[in-house]
DSSP file (Angstrom, degrees, kcal/mol; ACC not computed):
  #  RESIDUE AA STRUCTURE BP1 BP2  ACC     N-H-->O    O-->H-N    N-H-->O    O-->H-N    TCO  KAPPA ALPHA  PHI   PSI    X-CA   Y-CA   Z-CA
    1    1 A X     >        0   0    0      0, 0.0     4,-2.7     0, 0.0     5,-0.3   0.000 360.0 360.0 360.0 -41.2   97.0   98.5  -24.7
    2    2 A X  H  >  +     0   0    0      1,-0.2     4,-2.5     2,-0.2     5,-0.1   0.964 360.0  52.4 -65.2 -39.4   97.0  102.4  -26.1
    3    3 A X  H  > S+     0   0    0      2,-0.2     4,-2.6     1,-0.2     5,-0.3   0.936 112.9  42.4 -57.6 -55.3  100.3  103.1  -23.3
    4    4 A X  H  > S+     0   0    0      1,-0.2     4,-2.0     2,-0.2     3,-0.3   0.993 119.5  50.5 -83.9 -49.6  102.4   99.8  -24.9
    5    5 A X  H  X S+     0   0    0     -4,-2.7     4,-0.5     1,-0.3    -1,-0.2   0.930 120.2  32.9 -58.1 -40.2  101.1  101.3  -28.6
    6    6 A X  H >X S+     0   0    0     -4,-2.5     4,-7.0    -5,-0.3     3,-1.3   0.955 108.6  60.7 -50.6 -54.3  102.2  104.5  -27.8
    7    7 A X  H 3< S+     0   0    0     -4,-2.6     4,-0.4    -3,-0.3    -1,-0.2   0.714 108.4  55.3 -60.6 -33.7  105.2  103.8  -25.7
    8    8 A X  H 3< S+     0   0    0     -4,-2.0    -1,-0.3    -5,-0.3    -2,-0.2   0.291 108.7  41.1 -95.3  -8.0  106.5  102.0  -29.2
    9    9 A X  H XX S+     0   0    0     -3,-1.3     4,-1.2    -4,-0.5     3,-0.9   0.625 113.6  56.5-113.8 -32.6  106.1  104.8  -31.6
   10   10 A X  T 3< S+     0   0    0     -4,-7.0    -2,-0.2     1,-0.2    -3,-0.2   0.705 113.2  42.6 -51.0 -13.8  107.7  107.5  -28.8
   11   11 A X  T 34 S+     0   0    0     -4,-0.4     4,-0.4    -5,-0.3    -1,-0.2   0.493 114.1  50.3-134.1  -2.7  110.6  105.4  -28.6
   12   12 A X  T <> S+     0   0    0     -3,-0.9     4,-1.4     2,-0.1    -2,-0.2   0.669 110.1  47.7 -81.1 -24.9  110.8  104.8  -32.5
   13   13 A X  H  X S+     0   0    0     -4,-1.2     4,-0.9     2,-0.2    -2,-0.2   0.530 112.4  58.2 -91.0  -8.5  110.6  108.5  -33.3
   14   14 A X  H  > S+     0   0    0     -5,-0.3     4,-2.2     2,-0.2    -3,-0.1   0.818 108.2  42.9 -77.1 -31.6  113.5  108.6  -30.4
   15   15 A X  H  > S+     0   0    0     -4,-0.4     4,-3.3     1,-0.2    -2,-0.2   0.977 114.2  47.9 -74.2 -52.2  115.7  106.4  -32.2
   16   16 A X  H  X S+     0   0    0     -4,-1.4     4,-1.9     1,-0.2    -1,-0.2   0.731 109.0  55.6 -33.2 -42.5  115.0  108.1  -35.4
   17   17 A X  H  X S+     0   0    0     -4,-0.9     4,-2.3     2,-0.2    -1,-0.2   0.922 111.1  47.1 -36.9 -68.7  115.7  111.6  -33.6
   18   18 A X  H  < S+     0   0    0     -4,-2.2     4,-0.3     2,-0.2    -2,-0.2   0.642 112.9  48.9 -69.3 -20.7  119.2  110.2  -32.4
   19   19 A X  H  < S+     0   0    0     -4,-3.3     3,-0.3     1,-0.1    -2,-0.2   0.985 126.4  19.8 -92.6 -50.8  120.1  108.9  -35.8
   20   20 A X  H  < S+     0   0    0     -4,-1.9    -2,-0.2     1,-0.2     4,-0.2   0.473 103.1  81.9 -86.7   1.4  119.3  111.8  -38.0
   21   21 A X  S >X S+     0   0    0     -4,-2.3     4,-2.0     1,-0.2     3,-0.9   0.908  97.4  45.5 -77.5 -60.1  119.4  114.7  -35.4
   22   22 A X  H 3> S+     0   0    0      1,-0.3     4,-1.1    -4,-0.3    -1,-0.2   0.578 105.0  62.0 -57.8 -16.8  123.6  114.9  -35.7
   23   23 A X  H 3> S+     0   0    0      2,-0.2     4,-0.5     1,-0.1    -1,-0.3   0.710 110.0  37.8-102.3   2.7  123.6  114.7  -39.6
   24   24 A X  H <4 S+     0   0    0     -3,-0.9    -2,-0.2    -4,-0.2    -1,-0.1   0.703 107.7  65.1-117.6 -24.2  121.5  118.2  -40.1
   25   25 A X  H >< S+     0   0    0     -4,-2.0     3,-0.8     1,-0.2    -2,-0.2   0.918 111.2  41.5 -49.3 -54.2  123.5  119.7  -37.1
   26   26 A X  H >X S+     0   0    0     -4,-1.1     3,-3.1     1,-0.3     4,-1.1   0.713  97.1  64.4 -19.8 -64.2  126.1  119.2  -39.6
   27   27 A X  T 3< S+     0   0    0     -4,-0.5    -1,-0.3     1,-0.3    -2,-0.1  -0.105 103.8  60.3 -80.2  36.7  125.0  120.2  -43.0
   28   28 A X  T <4 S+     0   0    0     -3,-0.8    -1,-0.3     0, 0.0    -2,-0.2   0.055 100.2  48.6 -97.1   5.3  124.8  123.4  -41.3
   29   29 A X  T <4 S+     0   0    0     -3,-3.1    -2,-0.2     2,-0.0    -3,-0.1   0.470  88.5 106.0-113.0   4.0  128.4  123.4  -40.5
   30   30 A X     <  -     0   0    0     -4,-1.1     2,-0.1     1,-0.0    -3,-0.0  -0.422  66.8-130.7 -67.4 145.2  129.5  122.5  -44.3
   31   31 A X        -     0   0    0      1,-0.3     2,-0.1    -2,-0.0    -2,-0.0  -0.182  31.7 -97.9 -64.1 166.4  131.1  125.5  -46.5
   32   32 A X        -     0   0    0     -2,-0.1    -1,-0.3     2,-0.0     2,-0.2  -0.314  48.2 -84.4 -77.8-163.2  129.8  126.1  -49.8
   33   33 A X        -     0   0    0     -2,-0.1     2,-1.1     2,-0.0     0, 0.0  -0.502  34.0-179.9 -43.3  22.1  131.6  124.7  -53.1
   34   34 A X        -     0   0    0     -2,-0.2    -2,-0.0     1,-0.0    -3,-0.0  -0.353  14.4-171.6 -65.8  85.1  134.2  126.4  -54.7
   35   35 A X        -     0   0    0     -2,-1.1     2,-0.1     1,-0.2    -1,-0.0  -0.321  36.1 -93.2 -78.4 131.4  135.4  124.1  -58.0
   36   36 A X    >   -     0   0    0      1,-0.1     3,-4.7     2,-0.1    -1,-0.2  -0.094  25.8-103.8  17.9  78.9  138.1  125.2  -59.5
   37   37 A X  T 3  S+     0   0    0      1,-0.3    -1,-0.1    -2,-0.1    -2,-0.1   0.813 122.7  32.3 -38.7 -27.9  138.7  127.5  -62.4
   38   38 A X  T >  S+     0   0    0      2,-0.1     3,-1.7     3,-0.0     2,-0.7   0.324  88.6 140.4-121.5  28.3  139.5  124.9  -64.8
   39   39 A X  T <  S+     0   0    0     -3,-4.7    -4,-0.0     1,-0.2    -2,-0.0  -0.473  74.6  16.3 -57.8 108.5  137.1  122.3  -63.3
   40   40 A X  T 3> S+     0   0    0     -2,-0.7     4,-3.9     3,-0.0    -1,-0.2   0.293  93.0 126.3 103.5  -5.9  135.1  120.1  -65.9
   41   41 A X  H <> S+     0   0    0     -3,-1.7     4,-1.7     1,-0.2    -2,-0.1   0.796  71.2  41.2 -47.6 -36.4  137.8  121.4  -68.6
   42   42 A X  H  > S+     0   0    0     -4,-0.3     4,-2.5     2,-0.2     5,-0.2   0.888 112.1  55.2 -68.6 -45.1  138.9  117.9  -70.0
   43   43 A X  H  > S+     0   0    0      1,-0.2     4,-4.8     2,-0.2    -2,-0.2   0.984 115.8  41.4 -36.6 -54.6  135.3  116.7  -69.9
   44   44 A X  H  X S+     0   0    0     -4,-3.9     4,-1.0     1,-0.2    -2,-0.2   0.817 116.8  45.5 -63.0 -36.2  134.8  120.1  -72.2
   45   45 A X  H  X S+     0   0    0     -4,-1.7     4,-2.5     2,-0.2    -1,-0.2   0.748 109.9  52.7 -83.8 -43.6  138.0  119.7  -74.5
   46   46 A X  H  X S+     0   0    0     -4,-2.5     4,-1.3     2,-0.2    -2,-0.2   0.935 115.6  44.8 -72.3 -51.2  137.5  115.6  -75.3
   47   47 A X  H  < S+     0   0    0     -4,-4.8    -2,-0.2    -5,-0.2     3,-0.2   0.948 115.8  46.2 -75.5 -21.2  133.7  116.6  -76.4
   48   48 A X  H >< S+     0   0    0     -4,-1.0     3,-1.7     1,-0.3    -2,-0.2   0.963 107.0  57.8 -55.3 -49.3  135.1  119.8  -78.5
   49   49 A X  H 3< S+     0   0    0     -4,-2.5    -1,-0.3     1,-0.2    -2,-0.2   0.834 102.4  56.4 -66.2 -10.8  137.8  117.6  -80.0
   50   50 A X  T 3< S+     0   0    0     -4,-1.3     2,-0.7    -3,-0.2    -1,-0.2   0.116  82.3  98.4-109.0  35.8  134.8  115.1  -81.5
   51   51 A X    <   -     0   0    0     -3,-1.7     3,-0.2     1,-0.1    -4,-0.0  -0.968  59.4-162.0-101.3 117.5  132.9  117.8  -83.6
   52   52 A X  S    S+     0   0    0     -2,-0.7     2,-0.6     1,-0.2    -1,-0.1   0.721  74.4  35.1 -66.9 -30.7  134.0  117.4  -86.5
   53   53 A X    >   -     0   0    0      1,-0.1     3,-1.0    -3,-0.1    -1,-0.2  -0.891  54.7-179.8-122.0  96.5  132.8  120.9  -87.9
   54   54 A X  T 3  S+     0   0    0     -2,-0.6    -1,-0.1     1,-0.2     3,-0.1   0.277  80.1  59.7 -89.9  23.3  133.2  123.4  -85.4
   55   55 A X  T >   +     0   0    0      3,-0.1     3,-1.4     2,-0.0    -1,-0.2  -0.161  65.1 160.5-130.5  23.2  131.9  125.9  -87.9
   56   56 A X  T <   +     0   0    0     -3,-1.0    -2,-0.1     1,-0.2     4,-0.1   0.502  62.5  42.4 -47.5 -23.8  129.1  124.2  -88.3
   57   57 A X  T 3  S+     0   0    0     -3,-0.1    -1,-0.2     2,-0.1     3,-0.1   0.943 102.2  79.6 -63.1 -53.0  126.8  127.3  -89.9
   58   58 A X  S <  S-     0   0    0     -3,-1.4    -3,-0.1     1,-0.2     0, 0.0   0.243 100.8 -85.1-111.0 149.8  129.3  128.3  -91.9
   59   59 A X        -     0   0    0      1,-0.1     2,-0.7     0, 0.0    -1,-0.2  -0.370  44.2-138.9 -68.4 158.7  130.5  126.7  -95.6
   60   60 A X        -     0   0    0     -3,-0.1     2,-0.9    -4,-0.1    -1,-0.1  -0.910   7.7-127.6-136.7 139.5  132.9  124.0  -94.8
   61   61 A X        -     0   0    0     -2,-0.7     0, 0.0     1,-0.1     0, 0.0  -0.756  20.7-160.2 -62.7 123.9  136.3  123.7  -97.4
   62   62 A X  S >  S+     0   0    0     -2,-0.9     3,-1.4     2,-0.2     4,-0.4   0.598  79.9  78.0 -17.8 -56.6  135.8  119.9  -98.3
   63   63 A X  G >  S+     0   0    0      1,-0.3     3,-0.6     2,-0.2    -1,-0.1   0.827  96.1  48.8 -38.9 -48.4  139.6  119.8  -99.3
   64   64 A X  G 3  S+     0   0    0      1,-0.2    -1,-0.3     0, 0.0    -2,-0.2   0.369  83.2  88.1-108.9  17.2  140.3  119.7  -95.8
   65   65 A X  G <  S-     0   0    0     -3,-1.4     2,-0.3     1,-0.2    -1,-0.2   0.692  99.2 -94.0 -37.4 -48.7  138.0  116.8  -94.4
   66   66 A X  S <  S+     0   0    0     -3,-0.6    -1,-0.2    -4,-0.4    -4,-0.0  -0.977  82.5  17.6 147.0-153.2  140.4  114.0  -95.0
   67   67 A X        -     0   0    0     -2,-0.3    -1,-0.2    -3,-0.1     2,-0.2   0.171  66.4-120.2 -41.6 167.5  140.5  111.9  -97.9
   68   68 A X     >  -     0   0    0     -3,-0.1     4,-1.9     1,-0.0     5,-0.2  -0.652  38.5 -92.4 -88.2-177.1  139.1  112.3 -101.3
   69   69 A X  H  > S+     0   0    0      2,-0.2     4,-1.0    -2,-0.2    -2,-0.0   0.661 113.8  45.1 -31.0 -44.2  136.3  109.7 -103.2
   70   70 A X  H  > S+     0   0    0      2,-0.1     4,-1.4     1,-0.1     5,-0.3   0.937 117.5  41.9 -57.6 -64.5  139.0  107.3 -105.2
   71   71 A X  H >> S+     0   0    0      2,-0.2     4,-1.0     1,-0.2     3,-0.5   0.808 109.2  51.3 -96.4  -3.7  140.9  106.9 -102.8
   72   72 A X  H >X S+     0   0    0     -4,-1.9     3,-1.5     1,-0.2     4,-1.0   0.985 118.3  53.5 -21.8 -74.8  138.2  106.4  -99.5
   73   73 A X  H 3X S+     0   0    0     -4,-1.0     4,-0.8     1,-0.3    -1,-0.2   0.592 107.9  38.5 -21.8 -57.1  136.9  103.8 -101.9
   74   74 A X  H << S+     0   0    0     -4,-1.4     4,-0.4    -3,-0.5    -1,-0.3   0.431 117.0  58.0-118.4 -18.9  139.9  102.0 -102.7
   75   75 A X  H <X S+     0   0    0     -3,-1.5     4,-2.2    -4,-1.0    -1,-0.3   0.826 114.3  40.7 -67.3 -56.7  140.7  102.4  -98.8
   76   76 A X  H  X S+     0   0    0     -4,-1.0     4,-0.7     1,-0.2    -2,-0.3   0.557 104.8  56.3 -99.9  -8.1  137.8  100.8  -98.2
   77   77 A X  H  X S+     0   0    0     -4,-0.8     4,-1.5     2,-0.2    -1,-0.2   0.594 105.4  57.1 -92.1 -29.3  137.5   98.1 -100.7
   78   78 A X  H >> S+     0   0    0     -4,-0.4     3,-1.1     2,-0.2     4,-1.0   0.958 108.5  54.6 -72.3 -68.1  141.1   96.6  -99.4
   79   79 A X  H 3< S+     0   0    0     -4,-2.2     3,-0.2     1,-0.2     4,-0.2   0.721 104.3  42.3 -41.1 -40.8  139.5   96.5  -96.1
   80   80 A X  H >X S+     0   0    0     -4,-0.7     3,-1.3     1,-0.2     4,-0.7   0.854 120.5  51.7 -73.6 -38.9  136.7   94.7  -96.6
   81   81 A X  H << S+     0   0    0     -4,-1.5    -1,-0.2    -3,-1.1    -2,-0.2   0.703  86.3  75.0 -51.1 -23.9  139.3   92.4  -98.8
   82   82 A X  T 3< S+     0   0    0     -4,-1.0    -1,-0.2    -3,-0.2    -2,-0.2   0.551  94.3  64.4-107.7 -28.6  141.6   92.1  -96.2
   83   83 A X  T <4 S+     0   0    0     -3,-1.3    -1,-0.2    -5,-0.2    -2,-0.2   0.829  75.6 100.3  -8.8 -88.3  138.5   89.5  -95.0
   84   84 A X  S  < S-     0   0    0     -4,-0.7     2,-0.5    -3,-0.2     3,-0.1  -0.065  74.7-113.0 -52.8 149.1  138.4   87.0  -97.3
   85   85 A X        -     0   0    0      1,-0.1    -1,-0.1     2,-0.0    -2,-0.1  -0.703  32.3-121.2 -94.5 110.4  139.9   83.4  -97.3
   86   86 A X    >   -     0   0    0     -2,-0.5     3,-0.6     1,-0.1    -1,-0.1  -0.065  35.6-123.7 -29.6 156.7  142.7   82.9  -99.8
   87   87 A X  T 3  S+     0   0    0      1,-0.2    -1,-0.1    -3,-0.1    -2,-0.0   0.241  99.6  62.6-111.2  30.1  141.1   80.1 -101.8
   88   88 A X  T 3  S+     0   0    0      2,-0.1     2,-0.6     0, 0.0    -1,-0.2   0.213  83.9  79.6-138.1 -27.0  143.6   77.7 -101.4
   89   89 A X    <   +     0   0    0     -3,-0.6     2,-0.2     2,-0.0    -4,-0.0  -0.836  44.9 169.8-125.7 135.6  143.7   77.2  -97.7
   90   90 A X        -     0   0    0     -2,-0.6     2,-0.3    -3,-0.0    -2,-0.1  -0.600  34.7-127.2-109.6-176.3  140.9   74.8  -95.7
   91   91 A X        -     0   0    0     -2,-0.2     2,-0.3    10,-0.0    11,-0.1  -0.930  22.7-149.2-136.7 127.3  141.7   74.0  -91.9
   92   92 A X        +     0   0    0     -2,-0.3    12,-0.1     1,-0.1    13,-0.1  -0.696  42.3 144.0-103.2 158.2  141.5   70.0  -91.4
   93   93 A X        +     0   0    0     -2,-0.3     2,-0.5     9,-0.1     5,-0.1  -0.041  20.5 140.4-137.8  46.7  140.4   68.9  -87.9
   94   94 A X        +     0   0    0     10,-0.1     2,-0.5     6,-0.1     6,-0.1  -0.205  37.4 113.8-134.4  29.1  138.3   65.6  -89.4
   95   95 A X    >   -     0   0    0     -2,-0.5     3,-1.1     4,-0.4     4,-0.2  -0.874  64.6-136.2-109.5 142.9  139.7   63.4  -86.1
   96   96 A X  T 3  S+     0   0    0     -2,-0.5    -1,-0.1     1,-0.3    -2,-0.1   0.261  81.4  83.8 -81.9  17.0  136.8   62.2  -83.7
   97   97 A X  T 3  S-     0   0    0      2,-0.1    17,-0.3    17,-0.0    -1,-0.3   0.141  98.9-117.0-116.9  19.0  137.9   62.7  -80.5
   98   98 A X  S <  S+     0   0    0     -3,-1.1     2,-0.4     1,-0.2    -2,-0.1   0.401  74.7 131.6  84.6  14.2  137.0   66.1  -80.3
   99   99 A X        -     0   0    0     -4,-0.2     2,-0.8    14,-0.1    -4,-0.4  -0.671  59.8-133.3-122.3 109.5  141.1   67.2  -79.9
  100  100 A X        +     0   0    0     -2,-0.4     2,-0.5    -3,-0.1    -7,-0.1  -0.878  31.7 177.7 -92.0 131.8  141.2   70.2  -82.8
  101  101 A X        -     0   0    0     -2,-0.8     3,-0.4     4,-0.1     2,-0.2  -0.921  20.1-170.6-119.2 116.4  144.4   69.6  -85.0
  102  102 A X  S    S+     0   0    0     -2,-0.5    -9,-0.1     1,-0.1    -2,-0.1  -0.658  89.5  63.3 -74.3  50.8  145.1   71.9  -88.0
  103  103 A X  S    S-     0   0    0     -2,-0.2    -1,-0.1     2,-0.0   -10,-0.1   0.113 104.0-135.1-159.5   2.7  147.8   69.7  -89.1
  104  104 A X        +     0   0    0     -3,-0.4   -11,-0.1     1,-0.2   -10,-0.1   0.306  55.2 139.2  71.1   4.2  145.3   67.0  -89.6
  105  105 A X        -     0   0    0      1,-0.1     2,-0.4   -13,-0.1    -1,-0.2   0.431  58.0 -97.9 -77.3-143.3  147.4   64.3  -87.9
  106  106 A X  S    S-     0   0    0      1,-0.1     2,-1.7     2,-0.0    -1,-0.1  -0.900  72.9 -42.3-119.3 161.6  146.0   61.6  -85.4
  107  107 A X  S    S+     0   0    0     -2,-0.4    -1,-0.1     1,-0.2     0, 0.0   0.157  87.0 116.0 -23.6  56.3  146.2   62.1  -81.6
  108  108 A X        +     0   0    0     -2,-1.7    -1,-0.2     2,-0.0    -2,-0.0   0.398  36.7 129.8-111.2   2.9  149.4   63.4  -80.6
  109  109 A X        -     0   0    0      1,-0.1     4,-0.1     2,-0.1    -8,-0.0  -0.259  55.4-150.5 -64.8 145.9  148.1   66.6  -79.3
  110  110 A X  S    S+     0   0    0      2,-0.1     2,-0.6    -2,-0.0    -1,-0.1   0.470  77.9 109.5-102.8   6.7  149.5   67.5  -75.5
  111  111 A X  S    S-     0   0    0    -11,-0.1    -2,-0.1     1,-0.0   -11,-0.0  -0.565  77.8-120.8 -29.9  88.7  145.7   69.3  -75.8
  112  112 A X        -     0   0    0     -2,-0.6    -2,-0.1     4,-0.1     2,-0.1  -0.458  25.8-128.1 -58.1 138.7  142.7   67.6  -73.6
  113  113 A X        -     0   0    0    -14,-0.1   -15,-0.2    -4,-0.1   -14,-0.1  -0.087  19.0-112.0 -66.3-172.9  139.9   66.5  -75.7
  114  114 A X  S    S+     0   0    0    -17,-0.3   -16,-0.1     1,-0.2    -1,-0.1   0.968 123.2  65.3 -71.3 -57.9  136.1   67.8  -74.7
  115  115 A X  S    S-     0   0    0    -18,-0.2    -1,-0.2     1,-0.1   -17,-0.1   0.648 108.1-135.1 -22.8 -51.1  135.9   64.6  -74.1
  116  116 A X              0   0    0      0, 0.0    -1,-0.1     0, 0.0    -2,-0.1   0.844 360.0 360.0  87.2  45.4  138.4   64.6  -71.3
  117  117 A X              0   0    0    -20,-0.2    -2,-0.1     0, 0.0    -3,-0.1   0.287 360.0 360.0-124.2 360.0  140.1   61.2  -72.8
């Protein structure tokens, strides 16, 4: 019984042998690395362009941020407007066959209902 046990881990540590033996014979025949002089540059230039203060220590002109207070504001108060539902206009769908209509007429849509009718 100790010969079959044996005989079955020599001939697993043979295969194992055969499979990685050729891949380290290898990584000794690899070159190093030489990247590029301007390797990883775009990476480096896309995070530079999203600092907003590259001077960060340093007093920063205000003037030349971007907008001033009024008009951000007034920028930003049309946006949020820009939202909102005229108060004049509903959307009808009120027919029961599940078929959505904005024009609120009866079952003339070339639509399938949910239904599947």
């Amino acid at each position: 019984m100790n010969t079959t046990k044996y005989s079955f881990c020599a001939h697993k540590t043979l295969k194992l042998g055969i499979v990685f033996l050729p891949s380290f014979i290898l990584l000794g025949c690899q070159s190093g690395w030489y990247p590029d002089d301007k390797f990883g540059s775009s990476v480096n230039q896309a995070i530079s362009d999203q600092i907003a203060n590259k001077n960060a220590p340093e007093v920063v002109n205000r003037s030349t941020m971007g907008m001033d207070g009024p008009t951000a504001k007034s920028t930003i108060d049309n946006y949020q407007k820009s939202f909102e539902q005229p108060s004049g206009s509903t959307v009808s769908g009120n027919n029961s066959s599940g078929i959505f209509n904005p024009m609120g007429s009866s079952n003339s849509s070339s639509l399938p209902s949910i239904t599947g009718r």
